[in-house]
C-alpha positions, 0 to 999 in steps of 0.5 A: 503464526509469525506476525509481518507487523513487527513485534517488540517485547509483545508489542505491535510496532503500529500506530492507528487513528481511527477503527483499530486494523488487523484484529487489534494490533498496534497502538490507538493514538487521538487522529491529532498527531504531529508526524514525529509523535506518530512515529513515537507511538509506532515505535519507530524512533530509531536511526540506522548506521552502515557498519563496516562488513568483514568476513572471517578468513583463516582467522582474519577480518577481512573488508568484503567492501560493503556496510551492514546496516544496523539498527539503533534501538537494537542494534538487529543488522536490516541488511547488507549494503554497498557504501554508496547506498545512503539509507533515510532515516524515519525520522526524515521519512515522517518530516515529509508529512509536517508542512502537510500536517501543519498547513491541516491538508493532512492527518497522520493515519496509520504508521507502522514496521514490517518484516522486523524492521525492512520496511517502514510505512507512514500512512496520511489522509489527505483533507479530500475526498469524493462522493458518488452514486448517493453516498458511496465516499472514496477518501485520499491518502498518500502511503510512504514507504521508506525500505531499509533494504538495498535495493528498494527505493523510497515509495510514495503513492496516491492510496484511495479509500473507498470508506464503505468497505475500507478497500485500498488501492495504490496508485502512481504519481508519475505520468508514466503509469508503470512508475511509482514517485521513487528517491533511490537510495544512492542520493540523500533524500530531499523532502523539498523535492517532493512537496509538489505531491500533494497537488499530484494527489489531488488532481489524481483523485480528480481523476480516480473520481472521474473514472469511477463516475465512468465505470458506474455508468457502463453495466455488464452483462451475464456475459463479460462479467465472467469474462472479466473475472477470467482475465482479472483471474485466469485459470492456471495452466495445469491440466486439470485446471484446464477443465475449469471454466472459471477459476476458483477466485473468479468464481468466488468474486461472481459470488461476492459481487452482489453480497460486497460492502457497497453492492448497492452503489452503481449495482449492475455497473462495472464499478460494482464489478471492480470493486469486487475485486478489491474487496476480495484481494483486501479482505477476503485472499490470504491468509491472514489480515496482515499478509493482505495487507502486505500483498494489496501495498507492496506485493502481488495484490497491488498489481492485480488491483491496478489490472483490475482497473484498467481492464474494467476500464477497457470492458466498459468503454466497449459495452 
């Protein structure tokens, strides 16, 4: 099966600090790294340049009005662009993390390319964290995406950790909940705009710790526990699924709840319940480690996650 990590010569275009991920792929670097050196041992060390676009007609170039965006390293075309898009290079993406990384309220964690290239991540823990219920630890990391695909934005996002399972979610840093913090392409990106994140994440983390303490003070019951498992994971509209009163994911997190990492923290609370959710979107839905991973940051998965929330939130303040 194709990997979304992309792959060079065999090689994983991936770096990791820690526990290595997705069944051994990328690069084991020391948890010390300056953010350029990250970025070498990703292998992300390269620039990409808009190149003139022509069409071939009746034997002729012609300008079609738009770049492609090519790739030094192997000169690969990431795509098609119009020429007021201004891509960021990855080496400005990993900058952002240096005065963070310098001042030691960061450490570079992971880093890595997907989908050949189109999308660059760099993944920072932030030096903060909370615990709750007699051990169970939520770590803060913030996730920057910069996507060499027209019409994606540069991303970054509050990624909390919860350290006994290792399930993620992606939270905003806007106040707008639907938003993420986004730099459109269409202006040269500015990291001195941004700086104020770290703060952002932090009082977001105050917050994500509240809530938790939230959630596992409200217990469910026999009753609402399906009935959350049902609006988190409905049944499908077809007739035969119709029939069911459970889908099959649903049924699948009530078999989980009590045999997750974790189960015993807050056991019988709706934090146990939420967090059966994404363990289940983290680790157990997909086919592979890696399309989870693409789904829980940037897909489907990261929207689910994020109703989870909420609508664990919704259930507990009327229990």
């Amino acid at each position: 099966m194709a990997h979304m990590v992309e792959m060079v010569n065999g090689v994983a275009q991936m770096a990791y600090a820690g526990e290595t991920p997705w069944h051994g792929l990328g690069t084991s670097v020391p948890a010390d790294l300056t953010p350029e050196q990250m970025m070498k041992a990703a292998g992300l060390d390269w620039e990409v340049s808009k190149v003139p676009a022509f069409a071939e007609i009746n034997g002729q170039k012609v300008g079609i009005g738009h770049s492609a965006l090519v790739r030094s390293s192997d000169n690969s075309v990431l795509d098609v662009i119009t020429d007021d898009w201004m891509p960021c290079q990855n080496k400005a993406a990993f900058e952002f993390f240096n005065d963070f990384v310098g001042a030691g309220d960061m450490e570079m964690h992971t880093a890595g390319s997907l989908r050949d290239g189109k999308m660059v991540w760099a993944l920072a823990k932030v030096n903060d964290s909370f615990e709750l219920f007699g051990g169970d630890k939520v770590d803060a990391h913030l996730l920057f995406t910069n996507p060499h695909v027209y019409g994606q934005s540069i991303d970054v996002r509050f990624t909390p950790v919860r350290v006994v399972c290792n399930n993620t979610l992606t939270l905003s840093l806007n106040s707008k909940a639907s938003q993420m913090v986004k730099i459109s392409h269409r202006n040269e990106f500015d990291g001195d705009q941004v700086k104020e994140m770290l703060g952002i994440a932090k009082d977001k983390l105050s917050s994500y710790k509240e809530m938790a303490q939230f959630l596992g003070s409200k217990r469910y019951n026999a009753e609402n526990i399906v009935e959350y498992f049902n609006r988190v994971f409905p049944v499908l509209s077809s007739k035969e699924d119709s029939k069911k009163i459970v889908s099959k994911n649903a049924a699948m997190a009530l078999g989980i709840i009590d045999q997750q990492p974790g189960a015993e923290f807050a056991e019988g609370s709706w934090w146990q319940a939420f967090n059966a959710v994404t363990f289940m979107t983290d680790h157990v839905i997909g086919r592979t480690a890696e399309a989870r991973l693409q789904s829980a940051w940037f897909g489907y998965n990261k929207t689910l996650k994020t109703k989870a929330l909420e609508t664990a939130v919704e259930m507990a303040e009327a229990s």
